[in-house]
N, C-alpha and C positions, 0 to 999 in steps of 0.2 A: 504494500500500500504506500502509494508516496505521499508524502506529506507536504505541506507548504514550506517545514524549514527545508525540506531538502530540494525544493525549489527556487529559494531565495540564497541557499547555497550553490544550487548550479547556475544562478544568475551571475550571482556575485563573481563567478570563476570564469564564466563566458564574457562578462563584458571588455577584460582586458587583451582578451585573445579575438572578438571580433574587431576591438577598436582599431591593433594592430593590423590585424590581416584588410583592414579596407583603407590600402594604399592611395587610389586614387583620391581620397577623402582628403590627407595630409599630404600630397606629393607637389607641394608649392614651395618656393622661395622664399618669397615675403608673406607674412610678416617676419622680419629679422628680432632675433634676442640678443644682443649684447656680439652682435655680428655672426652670430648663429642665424641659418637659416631654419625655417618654420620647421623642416623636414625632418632635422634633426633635433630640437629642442620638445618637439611634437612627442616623438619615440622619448626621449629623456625624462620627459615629465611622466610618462606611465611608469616606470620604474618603481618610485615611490606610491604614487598612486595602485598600482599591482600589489605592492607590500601589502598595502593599508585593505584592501580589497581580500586579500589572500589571510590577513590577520582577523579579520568580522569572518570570514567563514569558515575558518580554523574554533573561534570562538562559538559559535551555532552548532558546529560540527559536536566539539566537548561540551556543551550544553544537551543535546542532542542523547547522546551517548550515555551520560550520566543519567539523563532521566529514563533511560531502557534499560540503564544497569539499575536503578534501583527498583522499577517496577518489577525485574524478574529476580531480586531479592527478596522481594515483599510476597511476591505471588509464591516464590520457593517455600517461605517460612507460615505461608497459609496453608499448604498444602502439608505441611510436619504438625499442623494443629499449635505451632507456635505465633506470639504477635512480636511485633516490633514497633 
C-alpha cells in the first residue's frame, strides 16, 4: 500500500534529478553570476539545494520507519497477551 509519505519522499528525490536532466531549461549564458555563466551557476546551486532535499526525505524516511517499527512491536507484545 503506498502511502502519501512515501510519495512526498519520491517527490522530494525526483525533483533534483528532473530539474537537472531538463537541459534545455538552463542551457543559456546570461544571466551571468559573479562572471559565471547561468549554465553553470544553475547546476551549482542544486548541489546544496539536492543536500537539503535529500536530508527532508532521509528525515520522513526514519520517521516512517520508526513508526512500523513500533506498531509491529506493539502488535508482537498483543499477541504474547502482554501491554506496553
Amino acid at each position: 500500500m503506498v502511502k502519501s509519505v512515501d510519495i512526498a519522499i519520491a517527490i522530494l528525490l525526483l525533483i533534483p534529478l528532473i530539474a537537472l536532466l531538463a537541459i534545455p531549461t538552463y542551457n543559456h549564458i546570461h544571466p551571468t553570476l559573479g562572471g559565471i555563466s547561468f549554465f553553470y551557476w544553475y547546476q551549482l546551486l542544486w548541489m546544496p539545494l539536492s543536500a537539503i532535499l535529500f536530508f527532508i526525505a532521509a528525515v520522513l524516511w526514519n520517521a516512517k520507519e520508526n513508526k512500523e517499527e513500533k506498531k509491529t512491536r506493539n502488535r508482537n507484545a498483543r499477541h504474547r497477551g502482554r501491554r506496553r
